[in-house]
Backbone as CSV, one residue per row, in Angstrom:
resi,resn,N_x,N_y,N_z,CA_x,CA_y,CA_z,C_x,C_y,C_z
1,UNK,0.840,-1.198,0.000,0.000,0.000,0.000,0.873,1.245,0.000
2,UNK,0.821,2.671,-0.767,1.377,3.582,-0.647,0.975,4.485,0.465
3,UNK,1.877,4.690,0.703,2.627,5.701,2.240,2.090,7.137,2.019
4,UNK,1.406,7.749,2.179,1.497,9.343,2.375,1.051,10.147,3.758
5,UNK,1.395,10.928,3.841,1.705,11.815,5.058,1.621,13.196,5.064
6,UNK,0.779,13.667,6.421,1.052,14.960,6.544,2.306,15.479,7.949
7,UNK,2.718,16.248,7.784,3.683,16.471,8.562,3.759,18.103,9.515
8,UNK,3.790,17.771,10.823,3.439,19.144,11.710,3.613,18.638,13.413
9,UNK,3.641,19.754,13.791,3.740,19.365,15.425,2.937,20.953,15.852
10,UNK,1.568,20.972,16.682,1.071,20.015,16.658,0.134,19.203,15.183
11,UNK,-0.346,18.034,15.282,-0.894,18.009,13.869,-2.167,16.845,14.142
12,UNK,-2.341,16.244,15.811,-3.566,16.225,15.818,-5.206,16.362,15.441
13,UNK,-5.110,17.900,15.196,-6.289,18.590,14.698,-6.538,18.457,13.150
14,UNK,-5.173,18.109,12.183,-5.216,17.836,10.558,-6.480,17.559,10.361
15,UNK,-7.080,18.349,9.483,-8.099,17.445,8.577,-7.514,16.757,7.171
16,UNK,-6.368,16.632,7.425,-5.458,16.048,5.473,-5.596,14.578,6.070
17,UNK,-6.173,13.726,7.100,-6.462,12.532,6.885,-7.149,12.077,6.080
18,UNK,-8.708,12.661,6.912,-9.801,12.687,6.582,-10.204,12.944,5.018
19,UNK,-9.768,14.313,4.809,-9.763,14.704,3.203,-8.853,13.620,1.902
20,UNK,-7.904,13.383,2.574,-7.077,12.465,1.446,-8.231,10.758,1.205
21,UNK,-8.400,10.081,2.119,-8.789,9.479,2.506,-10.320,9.117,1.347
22,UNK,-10.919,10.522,1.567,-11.915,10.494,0.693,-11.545,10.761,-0.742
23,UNK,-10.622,11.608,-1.130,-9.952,11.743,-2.250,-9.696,10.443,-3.229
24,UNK,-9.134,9.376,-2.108,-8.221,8.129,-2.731,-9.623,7.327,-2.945
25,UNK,-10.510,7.037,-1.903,-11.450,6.408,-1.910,-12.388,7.011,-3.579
26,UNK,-12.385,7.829,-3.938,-13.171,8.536,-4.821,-12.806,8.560,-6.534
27,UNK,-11.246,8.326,-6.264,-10.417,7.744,-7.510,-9.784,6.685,-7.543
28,UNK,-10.537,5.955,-6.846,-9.832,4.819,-6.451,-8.665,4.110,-6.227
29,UNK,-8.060,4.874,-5.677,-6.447,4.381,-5.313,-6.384,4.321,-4.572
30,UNK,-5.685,2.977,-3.837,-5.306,2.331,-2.611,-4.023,2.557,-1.814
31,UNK,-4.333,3.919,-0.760,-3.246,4.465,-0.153,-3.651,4.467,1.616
32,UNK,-2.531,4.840,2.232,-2.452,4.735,3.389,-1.826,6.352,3.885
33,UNK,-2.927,7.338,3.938,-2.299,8.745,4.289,-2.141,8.903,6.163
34,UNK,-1.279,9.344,6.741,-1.422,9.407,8.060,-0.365,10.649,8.537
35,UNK,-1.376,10.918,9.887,-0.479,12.299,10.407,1.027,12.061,11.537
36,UNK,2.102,12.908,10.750,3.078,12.271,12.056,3.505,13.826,12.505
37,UNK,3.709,13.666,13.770,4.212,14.772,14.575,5.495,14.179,14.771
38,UNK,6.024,15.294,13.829,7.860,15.399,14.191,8.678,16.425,15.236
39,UNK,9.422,15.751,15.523,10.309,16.852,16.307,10.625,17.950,15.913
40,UNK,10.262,19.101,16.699,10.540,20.524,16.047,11.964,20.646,15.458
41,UNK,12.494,20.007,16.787,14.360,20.120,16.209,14.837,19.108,15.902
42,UNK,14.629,17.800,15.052,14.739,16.952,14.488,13.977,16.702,13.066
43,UNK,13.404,17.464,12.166,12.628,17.234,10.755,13.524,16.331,9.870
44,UNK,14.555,16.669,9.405,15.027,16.382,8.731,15.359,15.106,8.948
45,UNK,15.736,14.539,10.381,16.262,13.200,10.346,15.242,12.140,10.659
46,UNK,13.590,12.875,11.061,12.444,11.945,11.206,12.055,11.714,9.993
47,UNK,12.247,12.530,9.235,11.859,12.805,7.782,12.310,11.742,7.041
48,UNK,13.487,11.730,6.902,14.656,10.866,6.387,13.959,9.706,6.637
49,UNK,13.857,9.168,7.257,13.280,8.202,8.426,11.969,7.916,7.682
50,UNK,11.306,8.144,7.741,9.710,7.866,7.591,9.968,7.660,5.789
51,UNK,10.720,8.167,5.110,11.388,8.453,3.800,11.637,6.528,3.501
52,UNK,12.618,6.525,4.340,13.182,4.904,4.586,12.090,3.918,4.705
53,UNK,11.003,4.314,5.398,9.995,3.325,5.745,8.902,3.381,4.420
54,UNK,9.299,3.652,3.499,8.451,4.038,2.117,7.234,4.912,1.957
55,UNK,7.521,6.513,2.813,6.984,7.512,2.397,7.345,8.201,0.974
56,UNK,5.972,7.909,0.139,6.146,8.577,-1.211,5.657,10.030,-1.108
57,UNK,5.128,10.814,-0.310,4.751,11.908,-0.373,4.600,12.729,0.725
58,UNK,4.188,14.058,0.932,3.987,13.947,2.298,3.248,16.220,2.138
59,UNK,2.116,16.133,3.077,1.681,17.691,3.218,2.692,18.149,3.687
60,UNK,3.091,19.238,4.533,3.847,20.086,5.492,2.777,21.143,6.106
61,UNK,2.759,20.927,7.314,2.185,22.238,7.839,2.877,22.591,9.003
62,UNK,2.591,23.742,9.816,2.969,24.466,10.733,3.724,23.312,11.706
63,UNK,5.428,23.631,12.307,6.090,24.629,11.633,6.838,24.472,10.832
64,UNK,6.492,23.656,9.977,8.030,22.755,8.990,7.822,22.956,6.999
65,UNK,7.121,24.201,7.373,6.985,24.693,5.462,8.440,24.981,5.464
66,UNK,9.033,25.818,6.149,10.188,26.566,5.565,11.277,25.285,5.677
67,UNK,11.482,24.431,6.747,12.092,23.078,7.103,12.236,22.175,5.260
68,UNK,10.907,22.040,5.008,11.041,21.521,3.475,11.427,21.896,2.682
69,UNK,10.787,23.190,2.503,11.779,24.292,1.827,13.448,23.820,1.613
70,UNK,13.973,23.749,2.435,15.368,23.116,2.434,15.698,21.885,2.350
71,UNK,14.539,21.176,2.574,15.270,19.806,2.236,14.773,18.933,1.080
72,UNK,14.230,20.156,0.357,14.136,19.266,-1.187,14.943,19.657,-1.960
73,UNK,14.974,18.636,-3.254,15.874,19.024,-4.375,15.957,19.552,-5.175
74,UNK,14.517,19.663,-5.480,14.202,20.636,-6.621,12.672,21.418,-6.427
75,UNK,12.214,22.526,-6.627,11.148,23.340,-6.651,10.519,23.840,-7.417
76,UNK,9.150,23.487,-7.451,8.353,24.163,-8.332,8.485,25.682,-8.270
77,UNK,7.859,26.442,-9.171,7.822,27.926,-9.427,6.874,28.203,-7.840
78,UNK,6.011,28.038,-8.173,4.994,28.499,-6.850,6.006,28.041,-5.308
79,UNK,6.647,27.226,-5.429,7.557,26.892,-4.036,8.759,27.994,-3.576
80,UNK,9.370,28.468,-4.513,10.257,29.505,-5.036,9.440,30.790,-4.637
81,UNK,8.496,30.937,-5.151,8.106,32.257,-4.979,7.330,32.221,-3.479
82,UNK,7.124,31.116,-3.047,6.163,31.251,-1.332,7.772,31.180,-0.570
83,UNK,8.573,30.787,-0.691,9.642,30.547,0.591,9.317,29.308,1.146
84,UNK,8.824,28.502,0.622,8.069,27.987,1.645,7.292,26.437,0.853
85,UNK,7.404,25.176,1.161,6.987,24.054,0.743,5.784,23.914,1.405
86,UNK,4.911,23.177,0.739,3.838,22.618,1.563,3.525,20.861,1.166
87,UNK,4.049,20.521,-0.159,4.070,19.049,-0.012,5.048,18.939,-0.910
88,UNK,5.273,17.365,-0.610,6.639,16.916,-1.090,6.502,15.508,-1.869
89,UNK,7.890,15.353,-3.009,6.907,13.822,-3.353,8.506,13.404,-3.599
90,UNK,8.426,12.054,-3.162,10.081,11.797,-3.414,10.213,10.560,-4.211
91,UNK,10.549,10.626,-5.084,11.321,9.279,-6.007,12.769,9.244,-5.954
92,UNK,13.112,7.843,-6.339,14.850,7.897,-7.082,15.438,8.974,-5.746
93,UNK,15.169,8.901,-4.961,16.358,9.701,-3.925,16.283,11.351,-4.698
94,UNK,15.332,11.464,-4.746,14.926,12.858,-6.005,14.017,13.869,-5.417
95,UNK,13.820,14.807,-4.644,12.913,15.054,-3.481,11.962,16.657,-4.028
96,UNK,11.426,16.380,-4.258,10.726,17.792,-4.862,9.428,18.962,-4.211
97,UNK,10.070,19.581,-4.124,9.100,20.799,-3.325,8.016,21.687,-3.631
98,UNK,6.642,21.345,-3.615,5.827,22.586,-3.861,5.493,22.914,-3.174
99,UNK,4.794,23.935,-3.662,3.509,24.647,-2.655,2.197,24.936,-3.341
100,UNK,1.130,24.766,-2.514,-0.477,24.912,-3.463,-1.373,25.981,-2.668
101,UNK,-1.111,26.542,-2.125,-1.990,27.047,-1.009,-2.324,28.461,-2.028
102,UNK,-1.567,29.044,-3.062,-1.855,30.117,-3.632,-2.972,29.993,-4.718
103,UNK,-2.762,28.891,-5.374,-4.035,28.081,-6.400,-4.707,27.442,-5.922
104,UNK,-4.945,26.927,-4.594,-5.782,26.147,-4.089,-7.024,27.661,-3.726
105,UNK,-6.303,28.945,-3.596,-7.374,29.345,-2.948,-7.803,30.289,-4.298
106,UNK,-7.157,30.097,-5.184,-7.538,30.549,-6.854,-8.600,29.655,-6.753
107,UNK,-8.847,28.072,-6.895,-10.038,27.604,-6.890,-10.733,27.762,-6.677
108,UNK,-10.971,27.857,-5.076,-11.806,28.103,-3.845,-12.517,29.396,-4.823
109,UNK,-12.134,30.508,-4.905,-12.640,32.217,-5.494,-12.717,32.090,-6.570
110,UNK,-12.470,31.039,-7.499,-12.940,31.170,-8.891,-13.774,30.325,-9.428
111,UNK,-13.223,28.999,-8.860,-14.491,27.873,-9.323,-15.584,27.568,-8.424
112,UNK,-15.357,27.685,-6.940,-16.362,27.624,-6.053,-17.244,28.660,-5.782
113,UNK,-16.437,30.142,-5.555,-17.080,31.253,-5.676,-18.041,31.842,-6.607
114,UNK,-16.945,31.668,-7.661,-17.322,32.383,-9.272,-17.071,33.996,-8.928
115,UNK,-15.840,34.066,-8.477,-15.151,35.750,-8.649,-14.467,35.809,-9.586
116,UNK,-15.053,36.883,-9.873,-13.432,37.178,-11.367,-12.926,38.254,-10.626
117,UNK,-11.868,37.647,-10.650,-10.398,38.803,-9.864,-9.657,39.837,-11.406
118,UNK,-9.897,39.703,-12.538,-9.460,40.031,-13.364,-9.585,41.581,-13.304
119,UNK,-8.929,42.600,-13.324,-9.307,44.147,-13.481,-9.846,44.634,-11.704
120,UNK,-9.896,43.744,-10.922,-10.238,43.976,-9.881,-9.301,44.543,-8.476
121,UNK,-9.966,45.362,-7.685,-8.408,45.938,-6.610,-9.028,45.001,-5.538
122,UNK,-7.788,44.079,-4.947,-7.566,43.397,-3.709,-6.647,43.853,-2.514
123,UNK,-7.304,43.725,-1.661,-6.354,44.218,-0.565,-6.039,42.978,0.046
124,UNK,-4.669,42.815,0.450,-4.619,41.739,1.226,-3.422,42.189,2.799
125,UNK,-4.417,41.425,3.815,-3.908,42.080,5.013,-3.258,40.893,5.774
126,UNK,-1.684,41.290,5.890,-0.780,39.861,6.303,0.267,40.329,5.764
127,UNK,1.279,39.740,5.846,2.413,39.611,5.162,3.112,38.825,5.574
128,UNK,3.161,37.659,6.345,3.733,36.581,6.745,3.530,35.886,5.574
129,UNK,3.823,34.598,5.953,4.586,33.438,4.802,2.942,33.248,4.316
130,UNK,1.762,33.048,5.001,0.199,32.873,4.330,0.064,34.119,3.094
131,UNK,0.576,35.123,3.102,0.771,35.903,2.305,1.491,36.137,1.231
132,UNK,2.378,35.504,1.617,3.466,35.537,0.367,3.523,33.874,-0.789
133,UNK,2.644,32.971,0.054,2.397,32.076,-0.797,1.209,32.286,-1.674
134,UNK,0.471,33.723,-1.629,-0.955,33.483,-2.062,-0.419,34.685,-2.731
135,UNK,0.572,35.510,-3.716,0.617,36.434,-3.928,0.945,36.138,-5.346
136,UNK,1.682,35.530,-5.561,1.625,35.035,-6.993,1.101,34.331,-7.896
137,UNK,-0.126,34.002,-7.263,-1.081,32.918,-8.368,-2.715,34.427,-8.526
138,UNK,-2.597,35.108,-6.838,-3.071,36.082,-6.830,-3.109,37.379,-8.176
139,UNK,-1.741,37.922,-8.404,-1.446,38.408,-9.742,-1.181,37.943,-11.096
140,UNK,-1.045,36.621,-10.680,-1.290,36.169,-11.804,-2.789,35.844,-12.688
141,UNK,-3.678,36.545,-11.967,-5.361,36.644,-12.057,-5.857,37.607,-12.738
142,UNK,-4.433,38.763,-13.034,-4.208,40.055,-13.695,-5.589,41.117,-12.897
143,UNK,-5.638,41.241,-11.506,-6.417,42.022,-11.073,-5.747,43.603,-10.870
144,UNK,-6.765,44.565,-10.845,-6.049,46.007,-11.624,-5.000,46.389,-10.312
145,UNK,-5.141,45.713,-9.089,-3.975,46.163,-8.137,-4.073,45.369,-7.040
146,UNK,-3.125,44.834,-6.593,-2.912,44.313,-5.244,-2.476,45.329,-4.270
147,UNK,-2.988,45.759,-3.096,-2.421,46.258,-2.273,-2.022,45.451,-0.584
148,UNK,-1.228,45.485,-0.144,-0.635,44.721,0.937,-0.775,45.679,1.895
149,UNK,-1.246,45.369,3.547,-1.167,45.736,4.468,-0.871,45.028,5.859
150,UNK,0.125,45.498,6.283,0.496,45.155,7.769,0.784,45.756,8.418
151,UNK,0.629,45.001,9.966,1.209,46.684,11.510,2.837,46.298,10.902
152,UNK,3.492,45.822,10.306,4.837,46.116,10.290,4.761,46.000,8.812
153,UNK,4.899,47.378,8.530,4.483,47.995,7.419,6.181,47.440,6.792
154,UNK,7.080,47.483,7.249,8.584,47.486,6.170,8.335,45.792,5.514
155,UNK,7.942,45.233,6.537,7.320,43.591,5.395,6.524,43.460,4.623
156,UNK,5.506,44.358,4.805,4.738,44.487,3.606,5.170,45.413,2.304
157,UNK,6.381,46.346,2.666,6.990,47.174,1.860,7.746,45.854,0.621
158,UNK,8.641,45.256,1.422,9.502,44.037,1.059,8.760,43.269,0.011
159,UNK,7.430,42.659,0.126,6.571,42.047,-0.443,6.096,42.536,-1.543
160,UNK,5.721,43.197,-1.657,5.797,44.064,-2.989,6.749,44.480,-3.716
161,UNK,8.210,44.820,-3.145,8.758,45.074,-3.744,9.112,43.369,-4.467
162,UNK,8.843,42.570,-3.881,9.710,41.140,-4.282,8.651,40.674,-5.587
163,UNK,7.629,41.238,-5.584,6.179,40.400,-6.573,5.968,41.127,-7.334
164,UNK,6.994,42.821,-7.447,6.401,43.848,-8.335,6.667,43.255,-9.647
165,UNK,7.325,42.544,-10.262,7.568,41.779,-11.789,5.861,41.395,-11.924
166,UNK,5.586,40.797,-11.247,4.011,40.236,-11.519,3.079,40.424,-11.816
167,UNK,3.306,41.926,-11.385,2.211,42.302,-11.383,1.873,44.206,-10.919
168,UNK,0.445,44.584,-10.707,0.599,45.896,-9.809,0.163,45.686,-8.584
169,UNK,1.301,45.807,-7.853,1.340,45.514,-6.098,1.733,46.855,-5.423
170,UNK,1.402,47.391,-4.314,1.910,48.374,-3.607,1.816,48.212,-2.026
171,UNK,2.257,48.599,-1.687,2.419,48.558,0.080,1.071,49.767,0.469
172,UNK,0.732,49.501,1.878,-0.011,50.897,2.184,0.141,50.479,4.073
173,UNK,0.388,51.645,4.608,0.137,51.653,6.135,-1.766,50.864,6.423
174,UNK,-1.496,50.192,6.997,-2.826,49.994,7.728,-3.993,51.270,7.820
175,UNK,-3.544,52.441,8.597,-4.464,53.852,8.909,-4.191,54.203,7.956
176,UNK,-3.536,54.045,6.887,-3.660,54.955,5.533,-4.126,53.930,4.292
177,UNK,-4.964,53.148,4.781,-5.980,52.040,3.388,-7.445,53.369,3.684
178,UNK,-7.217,53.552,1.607,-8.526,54.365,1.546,-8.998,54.051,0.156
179,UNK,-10.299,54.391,-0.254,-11.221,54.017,-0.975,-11.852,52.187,-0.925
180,UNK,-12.027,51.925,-1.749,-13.075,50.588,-1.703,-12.126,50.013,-2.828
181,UNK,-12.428,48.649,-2.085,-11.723,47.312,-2.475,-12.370,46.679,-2.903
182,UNK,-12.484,45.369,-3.830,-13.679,44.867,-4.540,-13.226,43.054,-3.640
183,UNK,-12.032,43.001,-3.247,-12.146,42.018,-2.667,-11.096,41.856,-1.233
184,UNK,-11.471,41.698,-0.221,-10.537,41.720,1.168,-10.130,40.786,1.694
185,UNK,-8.921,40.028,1.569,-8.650,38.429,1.966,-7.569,38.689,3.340
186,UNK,-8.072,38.439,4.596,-6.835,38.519,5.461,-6.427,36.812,5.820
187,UNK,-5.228,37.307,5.713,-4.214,36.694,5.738,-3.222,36.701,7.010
188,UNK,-4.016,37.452,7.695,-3.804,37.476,9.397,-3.988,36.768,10.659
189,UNK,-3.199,36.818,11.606,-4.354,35.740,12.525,-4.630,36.151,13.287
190,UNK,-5.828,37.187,13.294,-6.999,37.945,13.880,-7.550,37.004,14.383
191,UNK,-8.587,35.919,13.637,-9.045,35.017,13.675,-9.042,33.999,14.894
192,UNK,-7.418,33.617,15.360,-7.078,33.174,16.269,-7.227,33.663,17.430
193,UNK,-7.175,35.046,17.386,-7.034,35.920,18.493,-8.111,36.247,18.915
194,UNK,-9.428,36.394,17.617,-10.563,36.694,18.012,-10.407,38.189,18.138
195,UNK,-9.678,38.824,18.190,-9.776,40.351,17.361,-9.542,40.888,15.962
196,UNK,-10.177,41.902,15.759,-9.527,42.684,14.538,-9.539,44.143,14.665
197,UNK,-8.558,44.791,14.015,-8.171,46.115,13.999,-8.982,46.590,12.711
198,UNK,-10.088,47.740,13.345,-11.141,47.867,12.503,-10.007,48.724,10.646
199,UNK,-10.844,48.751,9.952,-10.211,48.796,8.678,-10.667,50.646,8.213
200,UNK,-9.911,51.500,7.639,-10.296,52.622,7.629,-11.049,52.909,6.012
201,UNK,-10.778,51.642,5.043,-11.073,51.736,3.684,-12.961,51.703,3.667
202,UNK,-13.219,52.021,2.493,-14.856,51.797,2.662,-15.107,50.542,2.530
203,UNK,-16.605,50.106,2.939,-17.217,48.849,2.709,-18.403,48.863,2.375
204,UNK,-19.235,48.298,1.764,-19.905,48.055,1.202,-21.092,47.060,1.025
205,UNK,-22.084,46.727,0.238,-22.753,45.526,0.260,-21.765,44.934,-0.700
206,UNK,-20.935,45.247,-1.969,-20.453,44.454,-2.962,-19.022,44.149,-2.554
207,UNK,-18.620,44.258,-1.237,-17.520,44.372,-0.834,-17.684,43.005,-0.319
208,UNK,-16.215,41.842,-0.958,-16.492,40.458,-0.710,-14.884,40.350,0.102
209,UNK,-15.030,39.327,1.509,-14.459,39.043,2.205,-13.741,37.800,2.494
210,UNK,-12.475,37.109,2.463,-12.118,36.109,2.316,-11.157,36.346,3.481
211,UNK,-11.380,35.109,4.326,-10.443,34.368,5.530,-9.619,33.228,5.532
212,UNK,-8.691,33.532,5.604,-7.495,31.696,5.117,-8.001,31.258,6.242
213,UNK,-8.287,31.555,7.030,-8.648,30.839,8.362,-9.961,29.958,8.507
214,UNK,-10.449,29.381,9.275,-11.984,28.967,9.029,-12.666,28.068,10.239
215,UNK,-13.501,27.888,10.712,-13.564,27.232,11.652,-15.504,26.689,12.274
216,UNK,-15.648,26.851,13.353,-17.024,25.919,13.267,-18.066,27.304,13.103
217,UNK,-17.887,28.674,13.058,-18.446,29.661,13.032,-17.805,30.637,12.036
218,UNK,-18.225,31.948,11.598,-17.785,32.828,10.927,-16.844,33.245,11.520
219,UNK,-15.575,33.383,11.071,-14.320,34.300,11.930,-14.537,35.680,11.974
220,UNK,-13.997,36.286,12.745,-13.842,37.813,13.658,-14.079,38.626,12.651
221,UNK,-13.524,38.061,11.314,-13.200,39.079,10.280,-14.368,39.027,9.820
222,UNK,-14.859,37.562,9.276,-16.341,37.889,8.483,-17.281,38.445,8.834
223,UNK,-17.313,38.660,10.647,-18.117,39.595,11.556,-18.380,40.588,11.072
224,UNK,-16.774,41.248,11.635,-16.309,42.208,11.066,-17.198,42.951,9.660
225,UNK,-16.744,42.654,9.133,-17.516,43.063,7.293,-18.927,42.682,7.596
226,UNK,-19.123,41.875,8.089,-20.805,41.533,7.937,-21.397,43.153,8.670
227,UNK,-20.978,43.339,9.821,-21.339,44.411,10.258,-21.354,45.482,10.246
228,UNK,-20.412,45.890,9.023,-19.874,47.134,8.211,-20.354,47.024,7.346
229,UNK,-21.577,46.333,6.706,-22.649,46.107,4.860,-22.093,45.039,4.210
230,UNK,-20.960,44.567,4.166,-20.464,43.158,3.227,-21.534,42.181,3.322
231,UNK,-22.520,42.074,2.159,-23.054,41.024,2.328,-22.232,39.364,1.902
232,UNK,-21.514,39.360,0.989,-20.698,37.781,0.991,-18.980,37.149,1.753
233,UNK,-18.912,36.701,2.432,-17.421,36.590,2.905,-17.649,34.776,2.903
234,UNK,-16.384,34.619,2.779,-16.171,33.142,2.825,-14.795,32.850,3.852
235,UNK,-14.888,31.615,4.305,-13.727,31.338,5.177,-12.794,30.345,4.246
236,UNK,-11.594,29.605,4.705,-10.867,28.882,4.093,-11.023,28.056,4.046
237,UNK,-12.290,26.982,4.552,-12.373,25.536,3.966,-11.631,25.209,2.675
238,UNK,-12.880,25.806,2.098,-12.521,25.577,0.079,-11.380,25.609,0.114
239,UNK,-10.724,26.751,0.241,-9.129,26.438,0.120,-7.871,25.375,0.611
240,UNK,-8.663,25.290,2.132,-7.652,23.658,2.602,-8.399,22.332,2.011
241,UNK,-9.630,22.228,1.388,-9.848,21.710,0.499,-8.867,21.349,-0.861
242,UNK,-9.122,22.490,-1.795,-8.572,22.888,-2.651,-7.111,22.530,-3.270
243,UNK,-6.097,22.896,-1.859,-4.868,23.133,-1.867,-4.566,21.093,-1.839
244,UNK,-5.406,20.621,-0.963,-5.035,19.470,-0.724,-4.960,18.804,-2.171
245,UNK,-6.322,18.856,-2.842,-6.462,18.292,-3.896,-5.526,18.382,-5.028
246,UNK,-5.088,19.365,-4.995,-4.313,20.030,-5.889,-2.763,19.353,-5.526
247,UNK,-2.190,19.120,-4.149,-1.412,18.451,-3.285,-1.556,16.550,-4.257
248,UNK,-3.149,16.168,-4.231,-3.196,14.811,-4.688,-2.889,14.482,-5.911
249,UNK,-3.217,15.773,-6.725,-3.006,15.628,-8.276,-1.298,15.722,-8.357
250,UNK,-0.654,16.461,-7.989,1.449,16.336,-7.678,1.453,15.270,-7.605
251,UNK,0.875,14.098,-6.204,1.169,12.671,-6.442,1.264,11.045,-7.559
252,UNK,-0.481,11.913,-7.506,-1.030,10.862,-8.251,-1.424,11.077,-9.801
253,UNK,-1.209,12.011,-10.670,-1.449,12.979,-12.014,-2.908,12.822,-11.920
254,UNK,-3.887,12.699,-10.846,-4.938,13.113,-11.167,-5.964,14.074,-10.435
255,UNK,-6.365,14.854,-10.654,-7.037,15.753,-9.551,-8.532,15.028,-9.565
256,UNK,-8.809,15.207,-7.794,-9.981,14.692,-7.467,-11.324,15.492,-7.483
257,UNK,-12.374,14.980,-7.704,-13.677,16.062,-7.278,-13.340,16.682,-6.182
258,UNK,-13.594,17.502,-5.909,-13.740,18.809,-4.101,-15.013,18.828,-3.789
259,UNK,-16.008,19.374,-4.563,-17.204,19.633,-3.638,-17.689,18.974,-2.660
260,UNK,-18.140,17.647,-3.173,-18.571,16.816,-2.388,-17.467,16.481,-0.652
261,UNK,-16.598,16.322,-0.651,-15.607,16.361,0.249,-15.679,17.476,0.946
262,UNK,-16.166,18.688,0.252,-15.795,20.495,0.747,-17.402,20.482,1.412
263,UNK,-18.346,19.385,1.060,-19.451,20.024,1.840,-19.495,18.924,2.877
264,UNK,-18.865,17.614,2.734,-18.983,16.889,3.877,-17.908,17.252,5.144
265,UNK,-17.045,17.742,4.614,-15.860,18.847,6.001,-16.910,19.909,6.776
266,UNK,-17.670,20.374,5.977,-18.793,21.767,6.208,-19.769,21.397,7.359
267,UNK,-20.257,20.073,7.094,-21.319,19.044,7.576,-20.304,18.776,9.588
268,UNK,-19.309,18.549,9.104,-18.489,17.799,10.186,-17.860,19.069,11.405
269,UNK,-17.605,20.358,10.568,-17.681,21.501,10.913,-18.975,21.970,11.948
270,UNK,-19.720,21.418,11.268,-21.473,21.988,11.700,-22.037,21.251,12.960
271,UNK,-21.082,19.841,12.910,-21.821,19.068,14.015,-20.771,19.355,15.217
272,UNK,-19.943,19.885,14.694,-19.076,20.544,16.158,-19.325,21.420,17.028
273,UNK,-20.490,22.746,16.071,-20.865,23.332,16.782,-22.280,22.788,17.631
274,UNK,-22.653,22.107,16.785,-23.911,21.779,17.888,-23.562,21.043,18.920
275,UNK,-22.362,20.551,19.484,-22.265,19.517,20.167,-21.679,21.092,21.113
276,UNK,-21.602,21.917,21.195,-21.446,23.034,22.552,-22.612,23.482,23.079
C-alpha cells in the first residue's frame, strides 16, 4: 500500500487525513495517508526516516513549510516564490518541493465562488509566509492592483517590492488604506485571536471578504464586514480543500472532485458546533 503523510507538530487537529482518505477512496487508489508529529528540532532526520519506511509523499504544515523548503531538491515555481513548501513527493532519492496554497485558494474564489479577480483591486492584510504564498497565483489573475497591508508595514513594503515583476502591487500603512476594495482576503491571525483592527477603507454591500482561516463559526473578520454592509465573505475551507487536492493531483497525475468532500468537512464543521 502507498505511504502518504502529513507532517506538523502540533498536527492532531489535521483534517489532510480525513480529506485524502476520501480523495483516494473517490479515484480509487489504494493508499495509506497518516499524520506524524515530528520533532521541532529533528525534521530532517524523522523525515529521512519515515522516507526509509516508504513515504512517497507527504503535506507540510505548521512549523516545517520553511524546514522543506530546504530539504528538497528541486522546486516548483509556486515553491520559489512562497519561501516555503507545503508538499513533497520523493522518487529515485529525487525530493521535490511545492507549494499549493496560492491556487488552491484561486479555486476556492474562482471555481467555487465564481469571482473574477481580473481588473479587480484586492487588498490583502498579512504579510507573513500565508501571504506571500498566495501572492503570486493572486497576480497572476491580472487584477487592476494588489495592495498589501500590515502593523509592520517594512514587510509588507519588502513584499511588494519582491512580486512587483508580476504584477501591480503596492504597500499601504494599515491607517492609511482608503477608498473601496472589490475584494478583502486577510491573511492574518486575527481570527485566532478573536480580534480585529477595525479597517479605515470603505465597505460596502459588494464588498467580498475572504479568511485563510476557518472554523465551526464565521471568523472575527467575516463579523467584522458583515457588520460594516459586506453582504458575501467566505472562510478557508474551500481552500484547505482545494490546496489538498491540488497536493493529490502532484502525487497521483490526477485531480480529485472537491465539492462533495468540501461540503462533507462543512457538515463535520457543523456538528461541532452543535455539540457546545
Amino acid at each position: 500500500m502507498q505511504l502518504y503523510g502529513v507532517l506538523g507538530n502540533p498536527i492532531a487537529h489535521s483534517k489532510s487525513p480525513m480529506i485524502h482518505a476520501m480523495f483516494a477512496r473517490n479515484c480509487g487508489i489504494d493508499l495509506e495517508y497518516k499524520a506524524f508529529c515530528l520533532a521541532k528540532d529533528n525534521f530532517e532526520g524523522e523525515l529521512a526516516e519515515l522516507i526509509h519506511q516508504g513515504l512517497l509523499g507527504a503535506n507540510v504544515t505548521v512549523p516545517f513549510k520553511e524546514n522543506a523548503f530546504r530539504f528538497a531538491h528541486e522546486l516548483t515555481i509556486e515553491a520559489k516564490e512562497a519561501g516555503a513548501v507545503n508538499t513533497l513527493r520523493f522518487s529515485d532519492d529525487k525530493f521535490i518541493g511545492h507549494n499549493t496554497d496560492g491556487n488552491g485558494l484561486l479555486c476556492d474564489l474562482v471555481e467555487r465562488h465564481q469571482l473574477e479577480l481580473a481588473g479587480k483591486r484586492i487588498l490583502v492584510l498579512g504579510a507573513g509566509g500565508a501571504t506571500k504564498g498566495i501572492l503570486g497565483p493572486l497576480l497572476r489573475a491580472k487584477p487592476a492592483e494588489v495592495v498589501i497591508s500590515n502593523r509592520t508595514h517594512e514587510k509588507a513594503v519588502q513584499l511588494a517590492q519582491d512580486f512587483s515583476q508580476e504584477g501591480n502591487i503596492n504597500a499601504c500603512e494599515w491607517q492609511q488604506l482608503s477608498g473601496r476594495f472589490d475584494v478583502i482576503i486577510n491573511a492574518t491571525s486575527s481570527s485566532l485571536s478573536n480580534e480585529f483592527t477595525p479597517l479605515p477603507c470603505e465597505i460596502d454591500a459588494s464588498t467580498i471578504g475572504y479568511d485563510l482561516m476557518y472554523g465551526t463559526k464565521p471568523t472575527v473578520f467575516m463579523e467584522y464586514l458583515a457588520d460594516n454592509g459586506a453582504e458575501k465573505s467566505f472562510d478557508g475551507l474551500g481552500m484547505l480543500v482545494e490546496q489538498a487536492a491540488l497536493s493529490f493531483e502532484f502525487w497521483h497525475s490526477v485531480k480529485p472532485e472537491t465539492e462533495m468532500v468540501y461540503q462533507d468537512l462543512r457538515q463535520v464543521l457543523l456538528s461541532y458546533t452543535a455539540d457546545f
